[in-house]
N, C-alpha and C positions, 0 to 999 in steps of 0.2 A: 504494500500500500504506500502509495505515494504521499509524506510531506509535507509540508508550506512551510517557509523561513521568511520572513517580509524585514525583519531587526539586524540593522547593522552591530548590535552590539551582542548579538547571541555566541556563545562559546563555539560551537560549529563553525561557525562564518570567520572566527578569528583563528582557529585551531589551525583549518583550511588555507587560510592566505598568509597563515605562518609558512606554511611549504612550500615559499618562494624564495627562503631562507635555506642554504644547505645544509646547515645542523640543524634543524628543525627537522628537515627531510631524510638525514641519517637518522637522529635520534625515532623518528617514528616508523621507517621503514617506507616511505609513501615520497609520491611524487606527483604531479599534476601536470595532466594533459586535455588541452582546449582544441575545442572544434569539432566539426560534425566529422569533415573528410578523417581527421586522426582517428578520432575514439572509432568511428566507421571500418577502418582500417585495422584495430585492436580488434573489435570484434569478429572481424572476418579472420582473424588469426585466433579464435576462442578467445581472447582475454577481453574480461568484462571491469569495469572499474568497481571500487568498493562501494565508492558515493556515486552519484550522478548528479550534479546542479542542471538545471535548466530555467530557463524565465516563459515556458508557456511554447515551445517553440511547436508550428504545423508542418514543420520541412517533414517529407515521408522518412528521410533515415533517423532523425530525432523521434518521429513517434517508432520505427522500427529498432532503435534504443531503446526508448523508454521500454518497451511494451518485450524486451530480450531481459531489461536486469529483472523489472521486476516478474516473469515468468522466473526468472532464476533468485529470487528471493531477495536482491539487492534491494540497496540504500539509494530511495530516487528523492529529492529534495527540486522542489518546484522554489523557484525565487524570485525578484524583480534584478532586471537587466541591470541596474546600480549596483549591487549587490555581485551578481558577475562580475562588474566591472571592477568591485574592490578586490575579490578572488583575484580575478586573473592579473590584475596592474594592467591593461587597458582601456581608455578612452571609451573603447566601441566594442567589446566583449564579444566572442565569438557564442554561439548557440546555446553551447553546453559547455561544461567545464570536469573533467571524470579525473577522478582521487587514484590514483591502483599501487600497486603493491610495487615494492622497488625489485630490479629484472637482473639484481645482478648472477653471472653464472658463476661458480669458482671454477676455478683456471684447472684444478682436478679433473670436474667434472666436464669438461669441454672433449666434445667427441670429433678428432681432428679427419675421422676417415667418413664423415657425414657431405663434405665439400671440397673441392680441388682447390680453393681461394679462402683465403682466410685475411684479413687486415690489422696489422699493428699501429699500434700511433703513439710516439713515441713525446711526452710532454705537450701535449699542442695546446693550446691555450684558447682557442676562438671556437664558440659554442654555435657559428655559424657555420664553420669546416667541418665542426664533429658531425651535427647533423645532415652535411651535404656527404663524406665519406659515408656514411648510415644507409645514405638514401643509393648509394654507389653500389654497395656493397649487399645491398637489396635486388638491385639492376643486374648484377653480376652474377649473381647466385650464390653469391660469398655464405662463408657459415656464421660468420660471425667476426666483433671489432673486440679485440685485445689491447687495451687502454694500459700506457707502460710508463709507469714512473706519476709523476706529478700531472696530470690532465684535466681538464674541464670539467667541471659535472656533467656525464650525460644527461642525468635528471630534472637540469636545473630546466626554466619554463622556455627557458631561450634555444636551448639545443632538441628538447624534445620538440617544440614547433618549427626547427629547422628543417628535423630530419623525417618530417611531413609522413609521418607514421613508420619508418622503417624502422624506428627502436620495436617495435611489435614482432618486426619480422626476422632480425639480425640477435643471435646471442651476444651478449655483452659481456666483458670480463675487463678486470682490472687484477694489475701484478708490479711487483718489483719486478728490476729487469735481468738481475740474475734467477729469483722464481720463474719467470717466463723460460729463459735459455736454458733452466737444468728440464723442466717439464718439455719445450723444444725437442732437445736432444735426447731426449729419451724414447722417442718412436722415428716416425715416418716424417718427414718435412723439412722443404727448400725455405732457407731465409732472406729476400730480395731487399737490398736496399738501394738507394738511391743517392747519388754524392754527385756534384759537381765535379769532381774530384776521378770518376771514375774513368777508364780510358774502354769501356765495351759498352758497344751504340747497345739500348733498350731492347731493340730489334733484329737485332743477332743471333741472339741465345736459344737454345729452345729449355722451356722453364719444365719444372717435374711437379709433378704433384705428389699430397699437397704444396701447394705455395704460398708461403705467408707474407707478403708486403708491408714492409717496412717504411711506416710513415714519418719523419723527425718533424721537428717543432718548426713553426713557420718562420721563426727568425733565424733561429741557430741552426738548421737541418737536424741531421744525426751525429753523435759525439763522435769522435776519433773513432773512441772507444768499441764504441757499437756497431760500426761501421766493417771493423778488423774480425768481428765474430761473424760477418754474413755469408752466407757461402757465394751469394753472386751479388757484385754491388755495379751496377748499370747507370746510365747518364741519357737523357734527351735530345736532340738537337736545339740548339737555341742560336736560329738564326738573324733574329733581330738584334736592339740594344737589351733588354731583358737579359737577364741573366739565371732568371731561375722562373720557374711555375709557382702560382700559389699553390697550397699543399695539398687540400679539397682535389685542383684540378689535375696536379701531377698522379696524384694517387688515382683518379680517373683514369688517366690516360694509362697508366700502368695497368691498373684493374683490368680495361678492353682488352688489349694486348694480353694479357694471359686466360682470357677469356677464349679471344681467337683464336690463340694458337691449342688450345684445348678440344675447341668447336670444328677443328681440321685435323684432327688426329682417326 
């Protein structure tokens, strides 16, 4: 049974828009994602959110939400659009606003022989790239994004609305970067990075599966360090004044490519 919240001041309403804060969002396990196309996208992958806010909405996939959680015994809370607007921190609030459970996988439990493509990302900092790799990485058939050292919240409200539902679809994991390399080396898997630095064109090689892509941080790239553990470290042509790819788009362009050459085997 559905709700009504009309009080900006009810504990719900502030509990809620505290999960825009990331210790608020570790502390309770939860994260928050807006929009019909996202939460649309979550459900078409079985995940339903804990809460559901809505302000009254007729779009057909808000009543085909509505009428999914509470068939499934969820938390639906009808509200006024002001009210979304203080959940979400926007101006002009999107439909709905869905609470769900935080998605992280441990690095353990990650099943490397599920997908040929797999994505690392090494420090990156911009919650606009996380979610455009996500959404890559979705496009690819990737198994999933392996978050390595100090990174972005996936969870915070800015990366999950970048990555336009693909956190739904993509396993998530976070690791230090020797956890990562002792679990690595421990089975099946090529480790690709990427250097300026490198002297073998992108397009040369033929890659093995799996293949894990090695994303570095959008200012610094990949450390020395990191760099020296990869089994194949590959470079782009940059034939303008540019000197590098943004990371989002390198990691694309690398993604395809070992897509291809996968797609032609």
């Amino acid at each position: 049974m559905a709700r009504e919240i009309t009080g900006f001041s009810n504990p719900l309403v502030k509990r809620v828009r505290s999960l825009r804060e990331k210790k608020f969002r570790k502390a309770e396990g939860l994260f928050l994602a807006e929009g019909l196309r996202i939460l649309t996208e979550a459900r078409e992958e079985g995940v339903l959110p804990d809460m559901l806010f809505h302000a009254g909405s007729a779009h057909p996939l808000a009543v085909d939400l509505i009428a999914a959680m509470e068939a499934a015994g969820g938390d639906v809370i009808e509200t006024t659009p002001d009210i979304l607007s203080k959940i979400s921190g926007k101006d002009n609030p999107q439909a709905v606003v869905g609470v769900y459970r935080d998605r992280l996988v441990p690095l353990a439990k990650l099943d490397r022989s599920k997908a040929d493509i797999w994505i690392v990302a090494q420090s990156l900092r911009d919650p606009g790239n996380l979610g455009t790799i996500l959404r890559t990485g979705d496009a690819v058939g990737a198994g999933g994004l392996i978050l390595i050292d100090d990174c972005v919240d996936p969870f915070s409200v800015e990366s999950v609305r970048a990555s336009m539902g693909a956190l739904f679809t993509q396993s998530i994991t976070q690791a230090r970067w020797g956890e990562f390399m002792a679990w690595l080396r421990s089975g099946p898997g090529e480790l690709i990075g990427t250097s300026l630095k490198a002297t073998q064109d992108y397009q040369e090689l033929c890659y093995q599966s799996p293949s894990f892509l090695l994303v570095g941080n959008e200012a610094q790239g990949l450390p020395e360090s990191y760099e020296a553990e990869c089994d194949l470290l590959v470079k782009m042509p940059m034939l303008g004044k540019a000197d590098s790819l943004n990371a989002a788009v390198a990691c694309a362009v690398m993604a395809y490519e070992l897509l291809n050459q996968k797609r032609k085997r």
